[in-house]
VOMARLUM-543476 format. One record per residue: residue in three letters; x negated, y negated, z of N, C-alpha, C, CB in turn. Coordinates in steps of 0.05 Angstrom, whole numbers, plus 5000, padded with zeros to 4 digits. Glycine has a CB too. Example, Ala and Ser with C-alpha at 12.3 -4.5 7.8 and 13.67 -1.06 7.14 Angstrom:
2
Ala473651145156475450905156473650665156477450895181
Ser474350455142472750215143474249995157471850125114
This chain:
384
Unk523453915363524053625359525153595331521553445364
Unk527253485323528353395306526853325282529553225315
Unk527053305260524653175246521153315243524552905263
Unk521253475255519153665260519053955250518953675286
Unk516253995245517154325233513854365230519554355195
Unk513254715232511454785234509354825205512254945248
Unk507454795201505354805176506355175167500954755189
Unk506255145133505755435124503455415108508255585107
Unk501455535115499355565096499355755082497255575105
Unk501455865062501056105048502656095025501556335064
Unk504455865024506755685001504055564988509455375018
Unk505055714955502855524932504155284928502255654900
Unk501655044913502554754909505454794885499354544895
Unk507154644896509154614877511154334870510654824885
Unk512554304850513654084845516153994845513154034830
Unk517753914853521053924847522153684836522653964872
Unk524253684826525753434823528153414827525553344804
Unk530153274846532453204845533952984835532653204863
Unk535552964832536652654835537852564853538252584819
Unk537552314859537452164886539451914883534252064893
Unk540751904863542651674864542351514844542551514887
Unk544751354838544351184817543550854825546751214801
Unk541650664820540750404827544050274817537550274807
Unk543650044820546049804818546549694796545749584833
Unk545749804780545649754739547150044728541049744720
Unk547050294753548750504745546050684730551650394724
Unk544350644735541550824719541051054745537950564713
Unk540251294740539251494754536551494760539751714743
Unk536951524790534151584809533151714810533751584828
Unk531151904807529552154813527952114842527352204788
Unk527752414846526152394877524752664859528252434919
Unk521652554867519852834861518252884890517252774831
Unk518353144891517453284919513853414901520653634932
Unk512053344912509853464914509453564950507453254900
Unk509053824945508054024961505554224957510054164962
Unk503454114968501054304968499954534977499754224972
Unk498054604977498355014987497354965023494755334962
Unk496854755032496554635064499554525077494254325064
Unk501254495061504354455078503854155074504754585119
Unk502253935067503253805061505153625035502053795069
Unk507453445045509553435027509553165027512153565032
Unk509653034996509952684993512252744971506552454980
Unk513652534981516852574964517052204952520352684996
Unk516952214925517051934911519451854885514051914898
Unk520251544896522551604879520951464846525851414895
Unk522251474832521751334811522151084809522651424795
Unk524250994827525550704832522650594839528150664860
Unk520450434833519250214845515850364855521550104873
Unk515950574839513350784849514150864875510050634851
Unk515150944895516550894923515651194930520350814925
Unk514251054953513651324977515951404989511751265003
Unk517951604993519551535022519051795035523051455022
Unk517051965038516452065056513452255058518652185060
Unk512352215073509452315069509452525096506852035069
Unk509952735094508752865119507553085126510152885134
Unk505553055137502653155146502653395180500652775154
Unk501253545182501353685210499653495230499954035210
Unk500153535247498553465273496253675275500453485303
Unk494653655306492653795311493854075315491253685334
Unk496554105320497154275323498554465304497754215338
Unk497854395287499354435260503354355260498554825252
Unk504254185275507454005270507053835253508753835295
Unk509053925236509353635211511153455220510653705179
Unk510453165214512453035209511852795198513953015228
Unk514352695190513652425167511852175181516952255155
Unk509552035169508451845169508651565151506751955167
Unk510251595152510951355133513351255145511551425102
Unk513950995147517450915149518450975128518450605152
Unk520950895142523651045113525050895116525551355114
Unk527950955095530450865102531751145098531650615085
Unk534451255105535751495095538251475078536351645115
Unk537751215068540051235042538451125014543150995047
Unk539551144990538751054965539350714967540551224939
Unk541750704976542250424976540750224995545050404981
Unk539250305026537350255028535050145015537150365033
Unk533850345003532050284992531749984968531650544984
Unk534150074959534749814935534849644947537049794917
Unk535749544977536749334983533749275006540249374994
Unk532349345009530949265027528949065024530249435035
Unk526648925039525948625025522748745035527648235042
Unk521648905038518848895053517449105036518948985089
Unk518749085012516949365001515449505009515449344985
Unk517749675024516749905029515050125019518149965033
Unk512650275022512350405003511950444975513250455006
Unk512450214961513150164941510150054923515749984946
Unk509650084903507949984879509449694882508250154846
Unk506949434883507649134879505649044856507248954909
Unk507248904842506048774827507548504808505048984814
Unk507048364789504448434769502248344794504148204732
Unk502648224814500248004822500948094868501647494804
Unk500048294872501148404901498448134921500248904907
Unk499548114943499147874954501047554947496247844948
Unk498847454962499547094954498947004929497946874973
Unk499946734916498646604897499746344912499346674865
Unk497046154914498345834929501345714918495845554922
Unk503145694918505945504914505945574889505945164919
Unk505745814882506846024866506045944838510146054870
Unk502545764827503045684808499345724803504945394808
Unk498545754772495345764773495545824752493445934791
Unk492645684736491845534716490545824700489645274726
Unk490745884671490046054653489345944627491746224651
Unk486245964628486245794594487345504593488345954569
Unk486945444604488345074596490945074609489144984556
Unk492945334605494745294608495645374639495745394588
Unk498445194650499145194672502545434673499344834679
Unk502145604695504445824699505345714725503446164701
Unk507945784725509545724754511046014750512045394757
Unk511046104774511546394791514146254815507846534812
Unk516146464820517746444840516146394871519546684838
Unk517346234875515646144912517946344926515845664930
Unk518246574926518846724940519146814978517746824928
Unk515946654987514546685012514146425018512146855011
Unk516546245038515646065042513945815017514346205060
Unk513145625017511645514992510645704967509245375002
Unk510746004978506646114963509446334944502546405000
Unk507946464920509646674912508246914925510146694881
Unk509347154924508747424940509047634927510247474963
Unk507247874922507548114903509848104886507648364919
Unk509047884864510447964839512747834833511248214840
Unk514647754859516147524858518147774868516647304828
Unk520947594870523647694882523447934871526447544875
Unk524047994839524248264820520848354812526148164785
Unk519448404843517748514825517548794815515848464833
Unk515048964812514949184809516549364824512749214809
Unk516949244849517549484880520949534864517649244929
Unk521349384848524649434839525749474815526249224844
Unk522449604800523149664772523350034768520449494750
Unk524750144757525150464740521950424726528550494707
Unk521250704740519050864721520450954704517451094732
Unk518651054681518151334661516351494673516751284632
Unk517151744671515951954698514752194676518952114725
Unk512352344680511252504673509452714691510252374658
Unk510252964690509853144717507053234711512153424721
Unk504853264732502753354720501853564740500653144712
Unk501153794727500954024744497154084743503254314728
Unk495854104762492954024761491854304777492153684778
Unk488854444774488354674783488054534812485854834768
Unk487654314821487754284846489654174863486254184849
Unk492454074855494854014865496953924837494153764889
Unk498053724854499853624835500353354835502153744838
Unk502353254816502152954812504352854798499852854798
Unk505552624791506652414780504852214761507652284803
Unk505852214740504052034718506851734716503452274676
Unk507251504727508951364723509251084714509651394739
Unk510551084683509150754673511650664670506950704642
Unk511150374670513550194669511849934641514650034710
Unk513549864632512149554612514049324616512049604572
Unk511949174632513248844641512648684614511348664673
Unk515348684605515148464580514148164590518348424564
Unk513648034569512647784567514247584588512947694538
Unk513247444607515147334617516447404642516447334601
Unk516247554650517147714668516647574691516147964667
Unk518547494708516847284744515547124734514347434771
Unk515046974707514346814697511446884690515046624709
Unk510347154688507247204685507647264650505847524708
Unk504947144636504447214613504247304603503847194605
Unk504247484577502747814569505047974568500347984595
Unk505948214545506648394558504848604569508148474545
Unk505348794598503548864611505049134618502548664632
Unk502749324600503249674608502649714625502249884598
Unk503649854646502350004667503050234670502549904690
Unk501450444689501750674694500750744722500650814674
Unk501950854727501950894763501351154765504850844782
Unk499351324772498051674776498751734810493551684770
Unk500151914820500251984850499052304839503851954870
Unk497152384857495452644856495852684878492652664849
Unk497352954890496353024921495053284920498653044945
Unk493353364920491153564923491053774953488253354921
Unk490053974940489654194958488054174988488154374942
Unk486453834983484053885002485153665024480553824986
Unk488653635020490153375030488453145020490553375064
Unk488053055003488152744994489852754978485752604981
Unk489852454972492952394962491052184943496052234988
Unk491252134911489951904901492251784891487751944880
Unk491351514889492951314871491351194855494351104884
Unk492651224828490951094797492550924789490451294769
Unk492150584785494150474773492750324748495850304793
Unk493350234727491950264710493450034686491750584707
Unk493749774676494649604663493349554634494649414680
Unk494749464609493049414594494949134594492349624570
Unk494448904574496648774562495648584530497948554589
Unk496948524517497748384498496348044495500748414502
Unk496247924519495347754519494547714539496247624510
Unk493247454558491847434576493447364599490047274570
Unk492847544618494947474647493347554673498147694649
Unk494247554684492847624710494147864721492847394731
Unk492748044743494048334755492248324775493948644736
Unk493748454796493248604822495348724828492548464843
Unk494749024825497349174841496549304861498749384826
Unk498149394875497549574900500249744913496249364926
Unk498649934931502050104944501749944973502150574950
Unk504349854979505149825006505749955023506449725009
Unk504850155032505950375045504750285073505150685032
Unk507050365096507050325112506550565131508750205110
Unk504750595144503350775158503350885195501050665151
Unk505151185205504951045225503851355240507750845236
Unk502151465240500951725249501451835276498251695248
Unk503151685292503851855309506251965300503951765333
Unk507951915285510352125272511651885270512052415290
Unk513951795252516451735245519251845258516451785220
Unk519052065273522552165282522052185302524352435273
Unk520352105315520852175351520651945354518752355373
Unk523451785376522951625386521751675419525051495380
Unk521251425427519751385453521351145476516451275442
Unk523851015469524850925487527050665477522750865504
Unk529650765483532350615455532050655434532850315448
Unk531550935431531350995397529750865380533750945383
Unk527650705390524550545372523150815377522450175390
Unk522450895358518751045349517050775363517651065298
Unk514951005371511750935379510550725362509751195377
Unk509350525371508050305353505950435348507350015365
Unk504350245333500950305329498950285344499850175315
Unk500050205371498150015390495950225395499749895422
Unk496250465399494050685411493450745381495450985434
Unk493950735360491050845338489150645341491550855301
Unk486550785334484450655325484150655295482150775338
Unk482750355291481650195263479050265265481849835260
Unk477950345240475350255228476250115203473350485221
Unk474249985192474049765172470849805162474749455187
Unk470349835136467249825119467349415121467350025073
Unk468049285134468848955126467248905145472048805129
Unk465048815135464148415167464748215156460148265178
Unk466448185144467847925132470847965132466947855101
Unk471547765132474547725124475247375106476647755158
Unk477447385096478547075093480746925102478947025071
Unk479346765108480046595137483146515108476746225157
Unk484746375128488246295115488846055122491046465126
Unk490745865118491945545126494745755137492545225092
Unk495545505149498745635158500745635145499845525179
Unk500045705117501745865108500746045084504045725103
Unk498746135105497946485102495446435066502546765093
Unk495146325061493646185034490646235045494545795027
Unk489246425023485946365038484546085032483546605025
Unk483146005042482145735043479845745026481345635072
Unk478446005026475945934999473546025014475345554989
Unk473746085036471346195059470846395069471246115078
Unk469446545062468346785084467346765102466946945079
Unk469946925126468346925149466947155159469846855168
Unk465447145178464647375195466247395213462247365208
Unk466747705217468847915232467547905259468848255219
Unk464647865265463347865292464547665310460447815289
Unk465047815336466147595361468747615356465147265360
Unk470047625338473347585335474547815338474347465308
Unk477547785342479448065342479248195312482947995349
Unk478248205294477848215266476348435260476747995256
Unk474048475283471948625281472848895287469748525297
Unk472449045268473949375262471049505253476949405231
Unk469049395252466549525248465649835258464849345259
Unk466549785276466150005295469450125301464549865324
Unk470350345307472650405312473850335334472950605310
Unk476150095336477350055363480750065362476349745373
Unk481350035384483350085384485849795376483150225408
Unk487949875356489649595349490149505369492149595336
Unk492249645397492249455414490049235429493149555427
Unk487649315432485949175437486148865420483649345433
Unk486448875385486248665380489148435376484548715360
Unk491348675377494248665367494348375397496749065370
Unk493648455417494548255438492747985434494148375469
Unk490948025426489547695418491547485406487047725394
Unk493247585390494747575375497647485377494447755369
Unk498347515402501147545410501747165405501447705450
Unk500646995406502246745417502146555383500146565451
Unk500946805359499946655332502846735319496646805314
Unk503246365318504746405298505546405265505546325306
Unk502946325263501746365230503446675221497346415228
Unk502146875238502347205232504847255242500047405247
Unk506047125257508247165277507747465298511447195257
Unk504747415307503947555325502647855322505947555338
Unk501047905304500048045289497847955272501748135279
Unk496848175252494848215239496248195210493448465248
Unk494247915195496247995173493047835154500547825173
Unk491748045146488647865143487648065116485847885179
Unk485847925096483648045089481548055089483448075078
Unk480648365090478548405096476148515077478948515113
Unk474448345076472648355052470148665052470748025053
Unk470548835032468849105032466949055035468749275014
Unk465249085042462149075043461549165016460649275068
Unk461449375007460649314980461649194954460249484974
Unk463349054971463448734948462648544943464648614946
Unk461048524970457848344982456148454958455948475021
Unk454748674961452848804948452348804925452848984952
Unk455048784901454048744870456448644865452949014849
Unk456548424841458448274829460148454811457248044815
Unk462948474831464648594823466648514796465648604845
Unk467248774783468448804754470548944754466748924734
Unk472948804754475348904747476049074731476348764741
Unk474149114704474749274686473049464676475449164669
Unk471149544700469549784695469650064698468049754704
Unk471550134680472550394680470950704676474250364660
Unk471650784706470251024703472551184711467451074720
Unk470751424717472251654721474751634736470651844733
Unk474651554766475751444777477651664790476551234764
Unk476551874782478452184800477252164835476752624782
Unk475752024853475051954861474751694875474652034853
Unk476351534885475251284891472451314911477651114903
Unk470651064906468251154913467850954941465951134887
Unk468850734946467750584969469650655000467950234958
Unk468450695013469650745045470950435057466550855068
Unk473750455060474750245062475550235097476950215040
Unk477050405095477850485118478450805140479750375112
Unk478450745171478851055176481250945203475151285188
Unk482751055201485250985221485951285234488250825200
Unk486651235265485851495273489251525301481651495289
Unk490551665297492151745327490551885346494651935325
Unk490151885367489252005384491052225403488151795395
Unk493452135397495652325413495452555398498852215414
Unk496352525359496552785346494652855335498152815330
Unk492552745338489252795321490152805294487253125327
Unk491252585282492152485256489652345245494752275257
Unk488952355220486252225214486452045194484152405206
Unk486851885167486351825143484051565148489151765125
Unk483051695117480751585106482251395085478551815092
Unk481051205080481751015059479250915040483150775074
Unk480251135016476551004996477950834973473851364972
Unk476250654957477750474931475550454916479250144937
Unk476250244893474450144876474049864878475150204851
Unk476949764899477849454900475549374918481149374914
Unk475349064921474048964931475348814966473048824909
Unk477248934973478648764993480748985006480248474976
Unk481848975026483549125039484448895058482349405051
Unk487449055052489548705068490748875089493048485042
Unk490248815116491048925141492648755150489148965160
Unk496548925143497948835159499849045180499048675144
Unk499548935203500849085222503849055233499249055241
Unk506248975210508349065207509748775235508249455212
Unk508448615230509148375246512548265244507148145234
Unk513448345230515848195220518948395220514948085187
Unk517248635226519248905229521148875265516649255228
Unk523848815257524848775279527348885292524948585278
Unk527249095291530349245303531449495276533548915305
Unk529449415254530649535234531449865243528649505210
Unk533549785229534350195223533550395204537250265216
Unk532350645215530450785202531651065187528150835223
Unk529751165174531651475168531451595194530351735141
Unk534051795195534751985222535351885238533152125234
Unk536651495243537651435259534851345277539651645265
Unk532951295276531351185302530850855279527451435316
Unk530150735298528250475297526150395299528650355307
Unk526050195289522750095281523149845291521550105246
Unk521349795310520749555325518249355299519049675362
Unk517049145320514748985311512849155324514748665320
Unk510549255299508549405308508849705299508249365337
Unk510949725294511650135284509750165260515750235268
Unk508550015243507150245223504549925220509750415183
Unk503250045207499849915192500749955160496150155202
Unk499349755151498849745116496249725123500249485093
Unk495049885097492449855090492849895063490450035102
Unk492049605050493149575023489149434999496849235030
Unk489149714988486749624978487549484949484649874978
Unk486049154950488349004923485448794930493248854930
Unk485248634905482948394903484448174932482948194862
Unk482047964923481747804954485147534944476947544958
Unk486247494963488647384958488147074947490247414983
Unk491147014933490246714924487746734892488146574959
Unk486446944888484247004868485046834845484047314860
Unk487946754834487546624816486346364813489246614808
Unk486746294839486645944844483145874860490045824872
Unk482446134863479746164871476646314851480546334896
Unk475946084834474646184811472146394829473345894790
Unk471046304856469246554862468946724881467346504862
Unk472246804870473647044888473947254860477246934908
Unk473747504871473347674845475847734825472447944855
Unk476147674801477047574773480347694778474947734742
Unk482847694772484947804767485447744738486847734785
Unk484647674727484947604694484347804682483247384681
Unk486547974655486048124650486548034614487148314667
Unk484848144599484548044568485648264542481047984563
Unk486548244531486948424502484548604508486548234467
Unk484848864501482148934499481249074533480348634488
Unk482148974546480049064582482649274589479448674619
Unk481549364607483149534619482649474646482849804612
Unk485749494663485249444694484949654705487149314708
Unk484349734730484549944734483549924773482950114708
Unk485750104782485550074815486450284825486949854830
Unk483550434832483150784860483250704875480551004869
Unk484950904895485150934921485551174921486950804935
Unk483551274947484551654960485851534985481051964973
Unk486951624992486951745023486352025030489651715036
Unk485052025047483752375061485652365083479552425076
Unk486852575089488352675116487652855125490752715117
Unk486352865152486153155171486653045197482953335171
Unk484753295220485453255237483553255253486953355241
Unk482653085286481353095297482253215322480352915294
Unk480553345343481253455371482253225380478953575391
């Protein structure tokens, strides 16, 4: 099959770099290839932190990409769903794009309908890293910072960041993202990566790839926050019990994907957060920096059953935003197939949405002095 190729377990972890094109300012792209001593390969551009290809073996040891794509550079620049991509300064909603700091009042691009949305039009997903290669006794990695001057989408502060991709020998993949700034602003970043474990290059009927409908969800969440119609959390935690929401237990998306079909809030889908359980348990701190080689809380486990595809999803965040690619409609993919409504899952671990405008939802304010800081692993294997 096209797009497919068999595992070598006997290739040591290694790193490459190409160049991949120049962005629309005439600046050069890099594509860095991490390859581990298991055959798996994540290929990232520097453009926007950008995944564009992650791929993993099956049960049977066949690789192929899990992630959507596009197969041009100019794609990528031009596309609106951040793909893959690092969002920020602020990933999610903020109500009608505006919230109160110190006395003082900020207005943000309403990007999404009334609300603003990861970062605004120019956010992070469309800024050049600075790239630093890091070669580790247990895989390899990308060290990648960008500095959003003062002002920037109208957010305050100038604000360092640094973006860590680790993919390791034992297939996890971590993400470290990590902010300081200058003055007082707010942050939530996260990767958007779009997830779809039965493979990316095989299609299954008019050239659309397989939806999500046959993986199974788990979720560490009996809560979620409930939204108004236009997608804004209201201030309430609900319980996940009785509703299509409930991922407690591992079920399958289609089971809840069809509850779903006639909502037009989501435009027929899952587009929710879902509160960690151990964010219930102790009053969560944005800026408690540890080790963090590790993320420590079990967020999520998402499973194919066709290719015995597995990932684990651990963090430090307090929230994971489940969206199931509701708005994806005919698009054209790399290798020539398509992506319908329903082709991939986000599992995006980032604080509870709206947080600025919600004093006891956990803090996005970040001060002179604190450091932000947001783990995520993913674990990948395989099940019979």
């Amino acid at each position: 099959m096209e797009g497919e190729s068999k595992a070598s377990y006997t290739q040591p972890a290694f790193l490459t770099v190409s160049k991949y094109g120049q962005d629309d300012d005439g600046h050069q792209v890099y594509c860095y290839t991490l390859l581990n001593n298991k055959g798996v390969e994540v290929k990232i551009l520097n453009y926007g932190a950008t995944i564009i290809s992650f791929r993993t073996p099956d049960r049977h040891g066949t690789i192929d990409d899990i992630v959507l794509g596009f197969q041009t550079l100019d794609e990528w620049l031009h596309q609106k769903s951040n793909f893959n991509s690092v969002v920020g300064r602020y990933a999610n909603r903020i109500a009608k794009g505006s919230f109160q700091l110190d006395g003082k009042s900020y207005q943000l691009a309403t990007n999404n309908g009334p609300n603003h949305l990861h970062g605004g039009p120019k956010g992070f997903y469309s800024k050049l890293f600075d790239v630093h290669l890091l070669q580790l006794h247990d895989g390899i990695g990308v060290e990648m910072t960008y500095v959003s001057p003062d002002g920037e989408e109208g957010y305050p502060g100038k604000l360092n960041t640094k973006v860590t991709y680790v993919l390791r020998n034992d297939n996890s993949f971590f993400m470290d993202m990590i902010a300081i700034t200058d003055a007082p602003t707010i942050v939530n970043m996260c990767n958007h990566a779009y997830w779809n474990l039965c493979g990316t290059t095989k299609t299954v009927k008019d050239g659309y790839i397989n939806t999500i409908h046959n993986h199974t969800l788990q979720l560490d969440a009996n809560k979620y926050t409930p939204f108004d119609d236009t997608l804004i959390t209201t201030g309430e935690l609900a319980d996940v019990a009785g509703t299509p929401l409930d991922f407690t237990t591992p079920k399958s998306l289609g089971t809840s994907l069809e509850k779903f079909v006639d909502d037009k809030i989501t435009n027929g889908g899952i587009d929710h957060n879902f509160v960690l359980n151990k964010a219930m348990k102790k009053p969560y701190d944005n800026f408690e920096v540890n080790r963090c080689e590790r993320a420590e809380t079990h967020a999520a486990k998402l499973k194919d059953p066709e290719s015995g595809r597995v990932m684990e999803v651990w963090t430090n965040q307090p929230g994971i935003q489940v969206y199931t690619g509701n708005f994806i409609d005919g698009w054209n993919g790399r290798g020539g197939v398509k992506y319908g409504k329903h082709s991939a899952i986000c599992l995006e671990t980032q604080l509870w949405p709206d947080s600025p405008n919600k004093p006891h939802f956990p803090s996005p304010v970040l001060r002179p002095g604190q450091i932000y800081r947001h783990c995520a692993t993913h674990y990948f294997y395989t099940e019979p």
